[in-house]
C-alpha positions in Angstrom: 0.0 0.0 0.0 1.1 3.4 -1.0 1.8 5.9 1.4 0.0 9.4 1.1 0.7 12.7 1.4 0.3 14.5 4.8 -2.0 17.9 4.5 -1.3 20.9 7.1 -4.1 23.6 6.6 -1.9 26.8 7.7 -3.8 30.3 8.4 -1.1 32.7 8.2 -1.0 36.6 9.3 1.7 37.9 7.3 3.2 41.2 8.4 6.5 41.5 5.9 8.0 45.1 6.8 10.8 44.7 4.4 8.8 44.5 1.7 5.6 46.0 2.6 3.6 42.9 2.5 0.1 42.0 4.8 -2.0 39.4 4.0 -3.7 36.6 5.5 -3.2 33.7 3.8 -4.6 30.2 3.9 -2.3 27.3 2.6 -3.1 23.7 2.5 0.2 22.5 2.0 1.0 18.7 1.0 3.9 17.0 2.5 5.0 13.7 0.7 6.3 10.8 3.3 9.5 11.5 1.5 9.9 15.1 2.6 11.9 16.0 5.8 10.0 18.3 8.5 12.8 20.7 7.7 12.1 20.8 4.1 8.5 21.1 4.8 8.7 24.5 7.0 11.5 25.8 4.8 9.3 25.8 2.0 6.4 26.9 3.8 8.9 29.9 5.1 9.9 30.9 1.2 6.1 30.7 0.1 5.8 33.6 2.9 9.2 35.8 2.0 8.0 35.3 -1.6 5.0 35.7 -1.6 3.4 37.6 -4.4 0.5 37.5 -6.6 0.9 34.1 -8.7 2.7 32.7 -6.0 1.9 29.0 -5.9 3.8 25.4 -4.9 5.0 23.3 -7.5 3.4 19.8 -7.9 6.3 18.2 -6.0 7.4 14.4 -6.9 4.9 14.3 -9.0 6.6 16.4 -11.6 10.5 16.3 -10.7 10.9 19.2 -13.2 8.3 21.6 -11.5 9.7 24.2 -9.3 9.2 24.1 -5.4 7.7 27.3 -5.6 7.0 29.2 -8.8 5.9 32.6 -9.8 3.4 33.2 -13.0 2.2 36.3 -14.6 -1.2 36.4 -15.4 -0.5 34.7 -19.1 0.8 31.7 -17.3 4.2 32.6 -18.0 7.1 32.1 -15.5 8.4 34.9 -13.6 10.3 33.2 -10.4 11.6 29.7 -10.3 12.5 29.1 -6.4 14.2 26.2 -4.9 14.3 25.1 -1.5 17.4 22.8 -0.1 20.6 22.4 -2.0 19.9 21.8 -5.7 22.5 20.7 -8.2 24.3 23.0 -10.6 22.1 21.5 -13.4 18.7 22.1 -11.8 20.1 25.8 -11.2 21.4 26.1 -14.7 17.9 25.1 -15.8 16.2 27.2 -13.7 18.1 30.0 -14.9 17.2 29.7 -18.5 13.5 29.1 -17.7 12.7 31.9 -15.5 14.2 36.1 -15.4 14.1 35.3 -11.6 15.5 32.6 -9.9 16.4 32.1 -6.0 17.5 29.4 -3.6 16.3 29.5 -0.2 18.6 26.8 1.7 17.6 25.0 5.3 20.7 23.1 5.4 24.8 24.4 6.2 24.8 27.6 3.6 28.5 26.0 3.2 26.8 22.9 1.5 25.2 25.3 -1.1 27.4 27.4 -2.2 29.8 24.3 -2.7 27.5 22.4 -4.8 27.3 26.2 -7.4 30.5 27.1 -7.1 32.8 26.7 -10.4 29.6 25.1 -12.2 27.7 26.3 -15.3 25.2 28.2 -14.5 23.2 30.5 -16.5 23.3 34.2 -15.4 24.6 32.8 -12.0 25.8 36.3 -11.2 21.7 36.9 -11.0 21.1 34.1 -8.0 19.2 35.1 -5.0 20.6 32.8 -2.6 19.3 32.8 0.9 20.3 30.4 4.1 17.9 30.1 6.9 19.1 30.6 10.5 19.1 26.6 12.1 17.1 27.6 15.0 14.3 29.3 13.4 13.8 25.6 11.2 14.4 23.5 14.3 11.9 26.1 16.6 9.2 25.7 13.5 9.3 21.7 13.4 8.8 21.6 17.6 5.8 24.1 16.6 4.4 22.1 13.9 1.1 20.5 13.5 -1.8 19.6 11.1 -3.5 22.4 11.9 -1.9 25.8 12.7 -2.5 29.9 13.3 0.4 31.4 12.3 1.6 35.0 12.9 4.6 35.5 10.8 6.9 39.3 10.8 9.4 40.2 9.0 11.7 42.8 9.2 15.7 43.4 8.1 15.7 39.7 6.9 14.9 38.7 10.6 11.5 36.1 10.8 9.6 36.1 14.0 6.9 33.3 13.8 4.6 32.9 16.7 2.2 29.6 16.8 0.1 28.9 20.1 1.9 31.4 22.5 5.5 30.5 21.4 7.6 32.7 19.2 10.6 31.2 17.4 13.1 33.8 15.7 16.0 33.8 13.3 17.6 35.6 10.3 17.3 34.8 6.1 20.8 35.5 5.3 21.6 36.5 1.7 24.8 34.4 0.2 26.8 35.2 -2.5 28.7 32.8 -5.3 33.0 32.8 -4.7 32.7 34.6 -1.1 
């Protein structure tokens, strides 16, 4: 017997300073047996620093060549590719030629990244948004998480406060840059 995805329905009160972003927004997100917890919550973290009007998750295993997250203009058309973890030069390189916009939002040692783009082909890598999420903000989100969850999220200078049933967790996005 197949296993099934997980569904966590997620009512979100974002408040992003840096941007001048508030919404509410209410995600059913899918998580495959497959996918870590820190996978999950980074993703669920870039849908909210990204978000933007065609904002929507990519179809996931289903369609290995989909993008975690993807922007699309209102012809359908591609605006921002964005990855979540440490993808391979190739995926980046493909990403790159697909979409004017592409950034990497990494829940793993930023270290790990930047070694696996270094030196590779990649198109218009000069152009990468490539962002590294403080540990302790992914590890405080996982103790937090649940099926069903009220989430106040604030940003402001790159630094996410999420607060989920009385507890706040806190850490920084930082932004990383190829041969530094």
């Amino acid at each position: 017997m197949a296993l099934t995805a997980t569904i966590y329905a997620l009512e979100i009160t974002l408040a992003d300073v840096d941007r001048g972003v508030y919404e509410t927004l209410s995600l059913r997100v899918a998580c495959h047996p497959s996918e870590s917890p820190e996978y999950l919550v980074a993703r669920i973290l870039a849908y909210c620093l990204e978000y933007t009007e065609g904002i929507a998750f990519g179809r996931g295993i289903s369609d290995p060549d989909d993008p975690p997250l993807a922007v699309r203009d209102l012809t359908g058309a591609l605006v921002s590719w964005i990855e979540i973890g440490v993808p391979d030069a190739a995926r980046v390189h493909k990403a790159s030629k697909a979409a004017p916009r592409v950034a990497v939002y990494t829940h793993k040692e930023p270290r790990t990244l930047l070694r696996a783009l270094e030196g590779e082909r990649i198109h218009r890598a000069d152009a990468l948004e490539l962002y590294a999420f403080d540990r302790e903000l992914i590890d405080g989100l996982i103790e937090l998480l649940d099926r069903r969850m009220v989430l106040e999220l604030s940003v402001s200078d790159r630094h996410v406060y999420v607060t989920a049933g009385g507890k706040t967790v806190a850490g920084a996005v930082d932004r990383l840059t190829l041969g530094s």
